[in-house]
ZALOKOL-201175 format. One record per residue (C-alpha): y, x, z; residue number from 1. Coordinates in steps of 0.05 Angstrom, whole numbers, padded with zeros to 5 digits. Layout:
@Y->Y | X->X | Z->Z | i->NUM
...
***
This chain:
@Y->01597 | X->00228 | Z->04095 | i->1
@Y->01535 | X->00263 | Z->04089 | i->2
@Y->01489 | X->00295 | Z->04128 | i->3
@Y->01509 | X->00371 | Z->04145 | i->4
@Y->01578 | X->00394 | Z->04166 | i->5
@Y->01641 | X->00350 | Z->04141 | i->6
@Y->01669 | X->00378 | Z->04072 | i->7
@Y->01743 | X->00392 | Z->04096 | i->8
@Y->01799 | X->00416 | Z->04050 | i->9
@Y->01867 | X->00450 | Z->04080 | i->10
@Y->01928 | X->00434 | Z->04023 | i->11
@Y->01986 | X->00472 | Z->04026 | i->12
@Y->02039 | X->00492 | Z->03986 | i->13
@Y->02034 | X->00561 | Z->03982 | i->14
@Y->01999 | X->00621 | Z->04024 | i->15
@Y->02058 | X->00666 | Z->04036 | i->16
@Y->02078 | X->00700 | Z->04100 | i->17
@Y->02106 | X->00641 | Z->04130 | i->18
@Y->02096 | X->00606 | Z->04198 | i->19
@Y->02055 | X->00545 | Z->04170 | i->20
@Y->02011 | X->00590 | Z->04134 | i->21
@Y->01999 | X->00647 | Z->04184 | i->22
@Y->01976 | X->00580 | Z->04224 | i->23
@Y->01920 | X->00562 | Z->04176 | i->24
@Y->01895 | X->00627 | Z->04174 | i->25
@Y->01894 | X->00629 | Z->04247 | i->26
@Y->01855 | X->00569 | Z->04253 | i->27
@Y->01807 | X->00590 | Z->04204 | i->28
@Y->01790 | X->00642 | Z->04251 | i->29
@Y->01762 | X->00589 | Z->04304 | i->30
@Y->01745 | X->00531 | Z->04265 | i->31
@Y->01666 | X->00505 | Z->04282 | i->32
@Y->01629 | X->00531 | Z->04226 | i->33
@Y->01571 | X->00479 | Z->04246 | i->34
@Y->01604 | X->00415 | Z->04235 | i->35
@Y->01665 | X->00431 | Z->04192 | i->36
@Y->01662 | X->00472 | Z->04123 | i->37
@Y->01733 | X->00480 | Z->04109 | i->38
@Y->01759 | X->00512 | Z->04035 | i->39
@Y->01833 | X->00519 | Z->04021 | i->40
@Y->01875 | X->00503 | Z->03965 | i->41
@Y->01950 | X->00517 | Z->03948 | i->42
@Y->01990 | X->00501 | Z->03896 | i->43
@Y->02044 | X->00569 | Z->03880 | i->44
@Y->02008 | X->00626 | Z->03855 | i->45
@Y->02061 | X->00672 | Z->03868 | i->46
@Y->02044 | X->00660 | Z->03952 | i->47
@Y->01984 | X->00694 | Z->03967 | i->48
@Y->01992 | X->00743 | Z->04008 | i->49
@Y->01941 | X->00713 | Z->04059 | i->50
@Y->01891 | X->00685 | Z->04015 | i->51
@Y->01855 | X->00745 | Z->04019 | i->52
@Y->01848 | X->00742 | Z->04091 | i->53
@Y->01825 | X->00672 | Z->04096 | i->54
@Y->01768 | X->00694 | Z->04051 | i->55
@Y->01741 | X->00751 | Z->04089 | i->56
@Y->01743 | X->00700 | Z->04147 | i->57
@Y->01702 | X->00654 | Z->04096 | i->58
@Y->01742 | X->00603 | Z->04071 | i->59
@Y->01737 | X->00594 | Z->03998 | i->60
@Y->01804 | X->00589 | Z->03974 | i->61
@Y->01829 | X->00562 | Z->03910 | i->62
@Y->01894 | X->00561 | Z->03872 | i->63
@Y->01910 | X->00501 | Z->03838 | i->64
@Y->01976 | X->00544 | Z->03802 | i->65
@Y->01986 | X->00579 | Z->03739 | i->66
@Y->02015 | X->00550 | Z->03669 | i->67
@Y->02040 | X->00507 | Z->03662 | i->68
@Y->02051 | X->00498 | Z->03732 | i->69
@Y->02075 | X->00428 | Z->03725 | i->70
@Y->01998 | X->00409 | Z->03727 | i->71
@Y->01982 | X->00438 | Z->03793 | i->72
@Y->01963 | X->00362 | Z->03807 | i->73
@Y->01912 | X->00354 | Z->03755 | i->74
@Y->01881 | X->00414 | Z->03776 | i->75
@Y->01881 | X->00377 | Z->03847 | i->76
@Y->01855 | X->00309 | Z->03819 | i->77
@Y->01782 | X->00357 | Z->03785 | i->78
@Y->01781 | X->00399 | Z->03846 | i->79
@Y->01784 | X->00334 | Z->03893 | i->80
@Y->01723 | X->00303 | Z->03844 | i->81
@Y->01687 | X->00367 | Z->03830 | i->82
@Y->01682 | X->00383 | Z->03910 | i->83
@Y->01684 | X->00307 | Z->03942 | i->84
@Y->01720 | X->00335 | Z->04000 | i->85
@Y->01706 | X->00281 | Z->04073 | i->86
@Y->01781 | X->00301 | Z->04090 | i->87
@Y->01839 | X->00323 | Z->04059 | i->88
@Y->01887 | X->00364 | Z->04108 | i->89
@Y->01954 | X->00368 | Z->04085 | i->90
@Y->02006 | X->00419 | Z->04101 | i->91
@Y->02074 | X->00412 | Z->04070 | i->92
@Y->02099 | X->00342 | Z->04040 | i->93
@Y->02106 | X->00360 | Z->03966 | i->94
@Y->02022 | X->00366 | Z->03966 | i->95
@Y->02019 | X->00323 | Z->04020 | i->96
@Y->02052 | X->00259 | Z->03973 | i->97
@Y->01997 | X->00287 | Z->03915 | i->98
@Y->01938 | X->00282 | Z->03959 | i->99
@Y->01954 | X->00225 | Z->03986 | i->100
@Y->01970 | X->00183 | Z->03913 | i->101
@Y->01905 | X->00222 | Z->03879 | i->102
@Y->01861 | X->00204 | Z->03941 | i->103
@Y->01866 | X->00129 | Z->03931 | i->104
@Y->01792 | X->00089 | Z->03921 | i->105
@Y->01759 | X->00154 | Z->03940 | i->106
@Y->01745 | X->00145 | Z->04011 | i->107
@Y->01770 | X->00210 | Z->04033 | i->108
@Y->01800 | X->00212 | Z->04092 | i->109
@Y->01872 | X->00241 | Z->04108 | i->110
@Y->01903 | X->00278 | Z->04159 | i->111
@Y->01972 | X->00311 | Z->04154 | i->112
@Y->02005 | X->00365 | Z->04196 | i->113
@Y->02080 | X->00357 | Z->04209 | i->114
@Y->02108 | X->00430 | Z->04207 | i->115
@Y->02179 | X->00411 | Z->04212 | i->116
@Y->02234 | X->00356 | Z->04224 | i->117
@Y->02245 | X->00312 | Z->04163 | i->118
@Y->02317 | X->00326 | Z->04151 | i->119
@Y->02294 | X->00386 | Z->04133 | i->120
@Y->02267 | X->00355 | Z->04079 | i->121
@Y->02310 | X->00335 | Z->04005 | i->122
@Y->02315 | X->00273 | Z->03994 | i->123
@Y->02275 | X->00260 | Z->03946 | i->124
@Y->02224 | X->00294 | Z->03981 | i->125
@Y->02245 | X->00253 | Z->04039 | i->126
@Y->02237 | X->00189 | Z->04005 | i->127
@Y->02161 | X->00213 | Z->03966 | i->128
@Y->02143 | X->00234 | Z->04027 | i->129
@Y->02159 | X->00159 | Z->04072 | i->130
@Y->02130 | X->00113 | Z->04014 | i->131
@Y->02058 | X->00157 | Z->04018 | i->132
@Y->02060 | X->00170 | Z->04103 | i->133
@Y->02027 | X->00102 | Z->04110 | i->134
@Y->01961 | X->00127 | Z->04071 | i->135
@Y->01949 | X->00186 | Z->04138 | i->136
@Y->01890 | X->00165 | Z->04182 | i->137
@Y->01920 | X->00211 | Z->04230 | i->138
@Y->01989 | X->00265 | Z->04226 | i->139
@Y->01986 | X->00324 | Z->04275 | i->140
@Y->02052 | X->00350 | Z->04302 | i->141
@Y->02066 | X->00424 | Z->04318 | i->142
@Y->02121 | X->00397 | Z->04370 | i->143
@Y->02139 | X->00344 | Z->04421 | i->144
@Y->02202 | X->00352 | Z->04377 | i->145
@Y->02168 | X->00338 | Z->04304 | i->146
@Y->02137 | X->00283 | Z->04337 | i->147
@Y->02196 | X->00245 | Z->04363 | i->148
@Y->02217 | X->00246 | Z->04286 | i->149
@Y->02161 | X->00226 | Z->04249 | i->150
@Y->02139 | X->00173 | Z->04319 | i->151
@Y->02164 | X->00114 | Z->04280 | i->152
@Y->02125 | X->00126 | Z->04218 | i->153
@Y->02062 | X->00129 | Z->04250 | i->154
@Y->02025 | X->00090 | Z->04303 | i->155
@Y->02028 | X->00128 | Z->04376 | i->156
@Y->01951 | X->00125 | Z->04371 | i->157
@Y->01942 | X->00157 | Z->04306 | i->158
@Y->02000 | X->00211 | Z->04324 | i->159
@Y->01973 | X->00279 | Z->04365 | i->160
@Y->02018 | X->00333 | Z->04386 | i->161
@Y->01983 | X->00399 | Z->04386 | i->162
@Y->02025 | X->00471 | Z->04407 | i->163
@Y->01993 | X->00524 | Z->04350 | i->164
@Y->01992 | X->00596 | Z->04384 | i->165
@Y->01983 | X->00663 | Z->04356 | i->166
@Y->01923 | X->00701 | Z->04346 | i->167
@Y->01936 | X->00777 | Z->04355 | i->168
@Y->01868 | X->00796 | Z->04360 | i->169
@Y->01872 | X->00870 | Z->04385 | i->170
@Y->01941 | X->00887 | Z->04373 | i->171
@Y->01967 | X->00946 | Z->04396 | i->172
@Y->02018 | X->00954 | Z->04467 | i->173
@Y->02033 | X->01005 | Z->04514 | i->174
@Y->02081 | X->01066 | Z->04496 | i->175
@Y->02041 | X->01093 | Z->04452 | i->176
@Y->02047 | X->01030 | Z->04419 | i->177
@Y->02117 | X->01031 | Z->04415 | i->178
@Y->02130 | X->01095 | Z->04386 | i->179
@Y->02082 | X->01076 | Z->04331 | i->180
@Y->02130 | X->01024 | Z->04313 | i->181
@Y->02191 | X->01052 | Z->04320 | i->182
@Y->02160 | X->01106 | Z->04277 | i->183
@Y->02139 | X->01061 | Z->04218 | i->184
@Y->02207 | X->01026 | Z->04212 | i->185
@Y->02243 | X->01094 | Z->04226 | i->186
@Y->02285 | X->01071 | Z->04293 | i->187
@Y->02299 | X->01131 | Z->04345 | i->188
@Y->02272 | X->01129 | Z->04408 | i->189
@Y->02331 | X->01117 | Z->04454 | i->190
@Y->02355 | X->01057 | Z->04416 | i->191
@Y->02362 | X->00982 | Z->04431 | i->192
@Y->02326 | X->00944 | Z->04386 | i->193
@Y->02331 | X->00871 | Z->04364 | i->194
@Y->02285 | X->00844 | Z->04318 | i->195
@Y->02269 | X->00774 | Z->04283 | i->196
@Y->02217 | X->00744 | Z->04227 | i->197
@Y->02230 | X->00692 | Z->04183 | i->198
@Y->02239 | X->00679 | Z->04107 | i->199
@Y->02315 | X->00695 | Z->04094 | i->200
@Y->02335 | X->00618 | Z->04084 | i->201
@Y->02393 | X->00587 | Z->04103 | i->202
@Y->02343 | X->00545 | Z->04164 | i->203
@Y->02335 | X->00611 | Z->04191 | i->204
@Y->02409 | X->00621 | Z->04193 | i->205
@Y->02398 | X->00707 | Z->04192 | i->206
@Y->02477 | X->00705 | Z->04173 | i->207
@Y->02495 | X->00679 | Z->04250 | i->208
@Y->02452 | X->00735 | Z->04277 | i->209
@Y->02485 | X->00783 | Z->04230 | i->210
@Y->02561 | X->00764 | Z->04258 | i->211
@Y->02534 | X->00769 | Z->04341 | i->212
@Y->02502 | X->00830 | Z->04316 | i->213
@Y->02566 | X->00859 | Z->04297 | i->214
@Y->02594 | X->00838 | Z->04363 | i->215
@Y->02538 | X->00867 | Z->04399 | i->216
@Y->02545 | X->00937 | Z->04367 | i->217
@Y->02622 | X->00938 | Z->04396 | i->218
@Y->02593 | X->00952 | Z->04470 | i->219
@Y->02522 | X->00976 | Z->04445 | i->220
@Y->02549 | X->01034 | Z->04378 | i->221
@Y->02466 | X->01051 | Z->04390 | i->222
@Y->02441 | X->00978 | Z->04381 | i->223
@Y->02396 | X->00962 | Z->04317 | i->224
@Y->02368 | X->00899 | Z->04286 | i->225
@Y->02307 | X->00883 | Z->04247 | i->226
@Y->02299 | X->00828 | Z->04203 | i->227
@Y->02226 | X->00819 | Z->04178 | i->228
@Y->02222 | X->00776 | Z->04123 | i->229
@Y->02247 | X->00759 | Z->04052 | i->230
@Y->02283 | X->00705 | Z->04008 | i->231
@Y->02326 | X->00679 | Z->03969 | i->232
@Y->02392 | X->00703 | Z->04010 | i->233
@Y->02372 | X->00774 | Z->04022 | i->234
@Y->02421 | X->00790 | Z->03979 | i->235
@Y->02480 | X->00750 | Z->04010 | i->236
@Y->02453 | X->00783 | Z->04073 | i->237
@Y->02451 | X->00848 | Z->04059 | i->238
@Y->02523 | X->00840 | Z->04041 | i->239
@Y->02544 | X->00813 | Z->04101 | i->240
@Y->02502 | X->00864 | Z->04139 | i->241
@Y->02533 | X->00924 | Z->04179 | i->242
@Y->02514 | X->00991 | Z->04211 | i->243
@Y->02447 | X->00987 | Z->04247 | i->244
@Y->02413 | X->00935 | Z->04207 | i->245
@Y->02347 | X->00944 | Z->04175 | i->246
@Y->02316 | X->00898 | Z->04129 | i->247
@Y->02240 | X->00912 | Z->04132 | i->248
@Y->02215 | X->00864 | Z->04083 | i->249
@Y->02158 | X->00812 | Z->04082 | i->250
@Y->02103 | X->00852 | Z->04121 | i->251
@Y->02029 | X->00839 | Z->04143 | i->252
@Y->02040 | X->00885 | Z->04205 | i->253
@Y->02083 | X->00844 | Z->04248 | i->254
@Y->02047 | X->00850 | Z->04312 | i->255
@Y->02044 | X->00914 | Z->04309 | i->256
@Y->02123 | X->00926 | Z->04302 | i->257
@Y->02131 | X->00875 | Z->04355 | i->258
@Y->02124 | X->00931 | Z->04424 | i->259
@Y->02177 | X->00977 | Z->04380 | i->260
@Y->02222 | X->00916 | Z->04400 | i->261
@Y->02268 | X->00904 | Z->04464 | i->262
@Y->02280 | X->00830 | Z->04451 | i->263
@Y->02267 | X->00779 | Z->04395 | i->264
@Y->02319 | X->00732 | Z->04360 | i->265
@Y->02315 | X->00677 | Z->04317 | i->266
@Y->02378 | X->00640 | Z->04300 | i->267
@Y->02348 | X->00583 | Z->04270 | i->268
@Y->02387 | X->00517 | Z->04253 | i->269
@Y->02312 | X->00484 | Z->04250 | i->270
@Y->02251 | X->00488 | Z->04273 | i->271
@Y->02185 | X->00471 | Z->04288 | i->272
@Y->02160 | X->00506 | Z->04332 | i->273
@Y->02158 | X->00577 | Z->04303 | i->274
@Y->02098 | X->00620 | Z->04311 | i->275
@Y->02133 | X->00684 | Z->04300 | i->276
@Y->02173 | X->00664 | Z->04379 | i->277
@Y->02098 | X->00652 | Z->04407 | i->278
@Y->02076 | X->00717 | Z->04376 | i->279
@Y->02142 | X->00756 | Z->04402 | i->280
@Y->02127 | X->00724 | Z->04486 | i->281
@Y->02051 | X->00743 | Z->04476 | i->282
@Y->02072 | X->00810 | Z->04470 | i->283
@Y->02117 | X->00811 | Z->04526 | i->284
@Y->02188 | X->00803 | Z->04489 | i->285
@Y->02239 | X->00773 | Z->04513 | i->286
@Y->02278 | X->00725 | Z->04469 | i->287
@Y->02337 | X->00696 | Z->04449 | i->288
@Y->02327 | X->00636 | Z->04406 | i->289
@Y->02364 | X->00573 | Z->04387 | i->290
@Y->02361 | X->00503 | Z->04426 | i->291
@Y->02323 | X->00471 | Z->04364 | i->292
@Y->02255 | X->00437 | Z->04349 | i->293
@Y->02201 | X->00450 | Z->04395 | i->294
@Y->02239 | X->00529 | Z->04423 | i->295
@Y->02260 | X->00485 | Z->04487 | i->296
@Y->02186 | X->00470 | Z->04491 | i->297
@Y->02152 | X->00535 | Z->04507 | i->298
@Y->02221 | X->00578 | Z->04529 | i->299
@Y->02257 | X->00557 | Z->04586 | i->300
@Y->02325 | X->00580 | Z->04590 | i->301
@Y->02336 | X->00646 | Z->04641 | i->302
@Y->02255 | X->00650 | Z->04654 | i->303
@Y->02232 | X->00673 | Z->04581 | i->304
@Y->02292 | X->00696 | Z->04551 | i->305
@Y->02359 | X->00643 | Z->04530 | i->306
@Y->02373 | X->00584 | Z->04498 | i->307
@Y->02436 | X->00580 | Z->04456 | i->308
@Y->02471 | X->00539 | Z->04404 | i->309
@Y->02442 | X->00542 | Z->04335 | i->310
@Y->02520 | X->00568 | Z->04291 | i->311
@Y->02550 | X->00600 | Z->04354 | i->312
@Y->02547 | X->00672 | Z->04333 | i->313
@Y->02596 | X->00684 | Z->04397 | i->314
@Y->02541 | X->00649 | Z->04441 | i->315
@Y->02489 | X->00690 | Z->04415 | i->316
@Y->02528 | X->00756 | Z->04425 | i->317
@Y->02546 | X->00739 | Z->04495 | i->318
@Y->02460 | X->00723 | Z->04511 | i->319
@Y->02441 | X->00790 | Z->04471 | i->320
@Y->02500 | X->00821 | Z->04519 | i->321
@Y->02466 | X->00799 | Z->04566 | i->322
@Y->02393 | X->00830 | Z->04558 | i->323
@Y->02428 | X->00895 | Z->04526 | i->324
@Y->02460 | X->00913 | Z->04590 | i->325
@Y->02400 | X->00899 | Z->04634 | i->326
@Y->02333 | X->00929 | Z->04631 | i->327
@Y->02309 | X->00900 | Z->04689 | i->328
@Y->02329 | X->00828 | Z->04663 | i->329
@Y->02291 | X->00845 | Z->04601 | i->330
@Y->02232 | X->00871 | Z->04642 | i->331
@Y->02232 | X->00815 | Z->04682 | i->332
@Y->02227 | X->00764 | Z->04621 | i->333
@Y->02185 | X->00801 | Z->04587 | i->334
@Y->02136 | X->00795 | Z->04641 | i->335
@Y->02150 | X->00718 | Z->04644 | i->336
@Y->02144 | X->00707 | Z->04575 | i->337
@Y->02077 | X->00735 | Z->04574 | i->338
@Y->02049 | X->00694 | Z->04632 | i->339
@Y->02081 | X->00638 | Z->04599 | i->340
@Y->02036 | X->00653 | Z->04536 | i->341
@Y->01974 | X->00654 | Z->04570 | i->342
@Y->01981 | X->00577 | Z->04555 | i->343
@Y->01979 | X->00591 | Z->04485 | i->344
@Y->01911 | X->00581 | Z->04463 | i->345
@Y->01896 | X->00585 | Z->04382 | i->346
@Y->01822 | X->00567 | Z->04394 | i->347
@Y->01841 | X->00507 | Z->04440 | i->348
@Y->01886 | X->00478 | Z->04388 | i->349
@Y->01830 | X->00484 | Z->04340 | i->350
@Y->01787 | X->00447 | Z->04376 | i->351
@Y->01843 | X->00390 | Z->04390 | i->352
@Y->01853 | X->00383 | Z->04316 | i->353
@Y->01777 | X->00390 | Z->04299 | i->354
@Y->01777 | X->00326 | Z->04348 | i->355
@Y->01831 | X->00292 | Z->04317 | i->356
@Y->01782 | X->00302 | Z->04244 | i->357
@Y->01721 | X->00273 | Z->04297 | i->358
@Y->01758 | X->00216 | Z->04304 | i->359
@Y->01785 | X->00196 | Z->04235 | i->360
@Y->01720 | X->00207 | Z->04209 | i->361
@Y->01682 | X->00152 | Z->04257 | i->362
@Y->01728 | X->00105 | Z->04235 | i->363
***
């Protein structure tokens, strides 16, 4: 490495709306401009939306897509000779296996972030993904969850756990707040409102929360539910959907919607551990999430909100029953969830993973 800040470059698949990548840009916000210059690169053009943002927080960003896009990893191999990056962070395993096969005699130094539990994973993306792990001087897990599955893979010592947390800046609370949102997504003022983010993918499992919606509406006719988000089953949803349900798209706006809420939902089969559920207690929500990934972590069941089977739309019903029917149990979890969030500390993780760079480096 030479002298001057470590060259430092964040690979991900794609720089959509998702949880992974709203963590990058987070980070970018509090990363230590005097040791670390960090650029960005991803590989589907098509998932930008945040690229812009990460740039006016000055991270170069490049896109290693286009046609044909079967050469994304060429365009990795020049951009990885061209800049002569100290570190390659890796978000994702399809880039991940890439960096870590195009890396080899360079001396650059890897680190990987585990986003999600490997049966997530296909197969053959499984398999890529376990022949390559061994080249990581150091994986970073969003969960104590993650980490249990990836623990065997990777020496304890070379293995961090580090909780991600949102970074709403200024966002907006208070009634006034509320009305704002309720305005923008076009939700009257008297009604209960359950909302969720997440791509609309069958690991976010919106269908479940669709069926203990329905069963919800039966005592609560006023009741409404917004999904925030988009993907390849909104379709299939939106057929499955009944009154009261309002599909708001993909949106950049999300914590601003957030105080039109009463409670937050995700249904997840898997998980990391979701930024959109830290976001949702940091604004005073309380939730109702599956007993999945790293949830358990950071929720505890009857303080925050509930923890239910992932499938069980019956279960689900019965814990949104629940919260419906009592205001004061919402206010009181609400209030928990965001004391309980005061833990959650975007700049502090940061700084644990900047360390975690500190160290591979030194080696």
């Amino acid at each position: 490495m030479t002298g001057g800040p470590a060259r430092v470059l964040w690979l991900a698949k794609g720089l959509g709306r998702g949880g992974a990548e709203q963590l990058l840009l987070n980070c970018a916000r509090h990363v230590d401009r005097s040791r670390f210059a960090v650029e960005v690169a991803y590989v589907l053009p098509h998932k930008d939306a945040l690229a812009p943002a990460l740039e006016a927080a000055g991270v170069p960003v490049h896109c290693l897509g286009g046609a044909p896009a079967r050469r994304w990893p060429l365009r990795l191999r020049a951009l990885l000779a061209e800049r002569r990056y100290d570190l390659v962070h890796t978000h994702m395993p399809v880039p991940a296996v890439a960096a870590r096969l195009l890396t080899v005699g360079r001396g650059t130094r890897l680190v990987h972030t585990e986003h999600n539990l490997w049966e997530r994973y296909r197969l053959p993306t499984r398999w890529a993904n376990a022949l390559t792990y061994g080249r990581n001087d150091a994986v970073v897990a969003v969960s104590h969850a993650v980490a249990a599955g990836i623990g065997r893979r990777r020496p304890g010592d070379r293995l961090t756990v580090v909780h991600h947390g949102p970074d709403l800046g200024d966002a907006p609370s208070g009634p006034a707040a509320r009305r704002a949102a309720r305005a923008e997504l076009g939700l009257p003022d008297d009604a209960l409102v359950i909302g969720t983010v997440g791509n609309l993918t069958a690991k976010k499992d919106q269908a479940t929360l669709l069926t203990a919606f329905a069963l919800l509406r039966r005592a609560h006719p006023n009741a409404r539910l917004v999904l925030v988000g988009s993907g390849p089953l909104e379709a299939r949803l939106r057929q499955l959907a009944g009154e009261g349900v309002l599909f708001a798209g993909s949106r950049g706006d999300v914590p601003a919607l957030l105080p039109g809420w009463d409670v937050f939902c995700l249904s997840s089969r898997q998980e990391g551990l979701p930024v959109a559920l830290m976001e949702a207690m940091t604004s005073g929500l309380p939730s109702v999430v599956t007993r999945v990934g790293g949830m358990p972590e950071v929720l505890d069941d009857g303080v925050e909100g509930r923890l239910v089977s992932p499938g069980d739309p019956a279960q689900l019903a019965a814990a949104l029953e629940e919260l419906a029917s009592d205001i004061g149990l919402r206010g009181r979890m609400g209030a928990a969830a965001r004391e309980r969030s005061k833990s959650f500390d975007v700049a502090g993780a940061q700084r644990a993973v900047e360390r975690v760079y500190a160290r591979v480096l030194a080696r």
